[in-house]
LUMMI-472503 format. One record per residue (C-alpha): x, y, z; residue number from 0. Coordinates in steps of 0.02 Angstrom, whole numbers, padded with zeros to 5 digits. Layout:
+--------+--------+--------+-----+
:      u :      v :      w :   i :
+--------+--------+--------+-----+
:      X :      Y :      Z : NUM :
...
+--------+--------+--------+-----+
// end
This chain:
+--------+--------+--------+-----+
:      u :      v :      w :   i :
+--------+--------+--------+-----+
:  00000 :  00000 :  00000 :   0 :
:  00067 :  00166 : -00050 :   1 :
:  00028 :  00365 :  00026 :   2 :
:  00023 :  00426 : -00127 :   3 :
:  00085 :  00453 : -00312 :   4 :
:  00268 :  00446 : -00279 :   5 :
:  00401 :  00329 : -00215 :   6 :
:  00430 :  00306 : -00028 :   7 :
:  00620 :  00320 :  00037 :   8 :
:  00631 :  00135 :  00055 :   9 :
:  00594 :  00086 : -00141 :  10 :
:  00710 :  00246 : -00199 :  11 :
:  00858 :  00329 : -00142 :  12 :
:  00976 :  00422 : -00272 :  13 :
:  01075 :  00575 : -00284 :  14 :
:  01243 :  00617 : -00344 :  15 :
:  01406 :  00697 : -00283 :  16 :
:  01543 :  00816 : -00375 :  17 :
:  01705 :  00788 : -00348 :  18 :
:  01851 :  00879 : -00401 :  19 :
:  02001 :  00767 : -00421 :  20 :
:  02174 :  00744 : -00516 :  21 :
:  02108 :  00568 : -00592 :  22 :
:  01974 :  00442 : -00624 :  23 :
:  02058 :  00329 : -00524 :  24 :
:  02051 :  00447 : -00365 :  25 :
:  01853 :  00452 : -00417 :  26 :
:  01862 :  00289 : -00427 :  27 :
:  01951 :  00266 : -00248 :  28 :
:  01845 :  00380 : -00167 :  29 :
:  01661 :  00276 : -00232 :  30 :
:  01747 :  00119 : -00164 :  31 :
:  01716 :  00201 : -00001 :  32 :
:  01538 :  00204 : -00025 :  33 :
:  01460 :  00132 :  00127 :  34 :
:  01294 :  00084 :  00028 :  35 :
:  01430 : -00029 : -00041 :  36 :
:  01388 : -00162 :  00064 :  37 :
:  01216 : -00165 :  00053 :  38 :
:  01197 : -00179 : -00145 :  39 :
:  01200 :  00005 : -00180 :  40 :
:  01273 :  00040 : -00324 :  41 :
:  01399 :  00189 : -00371 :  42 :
:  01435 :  00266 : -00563 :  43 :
:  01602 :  00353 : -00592 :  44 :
:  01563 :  00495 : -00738 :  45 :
:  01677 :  00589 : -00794 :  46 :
:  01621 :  00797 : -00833 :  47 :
:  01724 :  00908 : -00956 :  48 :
:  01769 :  01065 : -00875 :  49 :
:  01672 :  01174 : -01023 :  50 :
:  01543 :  01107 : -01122 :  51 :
:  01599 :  01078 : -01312 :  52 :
:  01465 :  01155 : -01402 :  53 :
:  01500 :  01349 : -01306 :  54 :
:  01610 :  01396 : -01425 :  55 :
:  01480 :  01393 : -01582 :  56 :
:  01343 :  01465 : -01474 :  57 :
:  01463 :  01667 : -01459 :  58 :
:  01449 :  01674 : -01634 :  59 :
:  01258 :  01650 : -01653 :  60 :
:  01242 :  01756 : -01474 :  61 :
:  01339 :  01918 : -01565 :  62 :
:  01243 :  01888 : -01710 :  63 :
:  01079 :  01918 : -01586 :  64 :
:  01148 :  02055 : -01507 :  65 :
:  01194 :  02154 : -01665 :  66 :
:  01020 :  02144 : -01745 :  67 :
:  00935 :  02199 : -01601 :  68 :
+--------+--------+--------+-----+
// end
């Protein structure tokens, strides 16, 4: 039986965290620490690029805006 339209904390836990490190592999260390670990929780390693790819075509097109207006 459910309280409502939306998952209860048992069924659905998930977040994320940020880290700022040298290396995947010190990612990678630092989710082996996971305590969820040891209960079947599962942790992703992603890596982010530091600026997103397509920024450099979207100046261009935002000058262009800017001197029509």
């Amino acid at each position: 039986m459910a309280d409502g339209p939306f998952a209860e904390s048992k069924e659905a836990i998930g977040g994320y965290f940020l880290l700022k490190v040298e290396s995947l592999d010190e990612a990678v260390a630092i989710a082996r620490e996971c305590p969820g670990l040891a209960f079947g929780a599962k942790v992703e390693v992603r890596p982010l690029l530091a600026q997103c790819p397509l920024a450099g075509e979207a100046a261009p097109e935002q000058a262009l805006a800017e001197a029509t207006a």
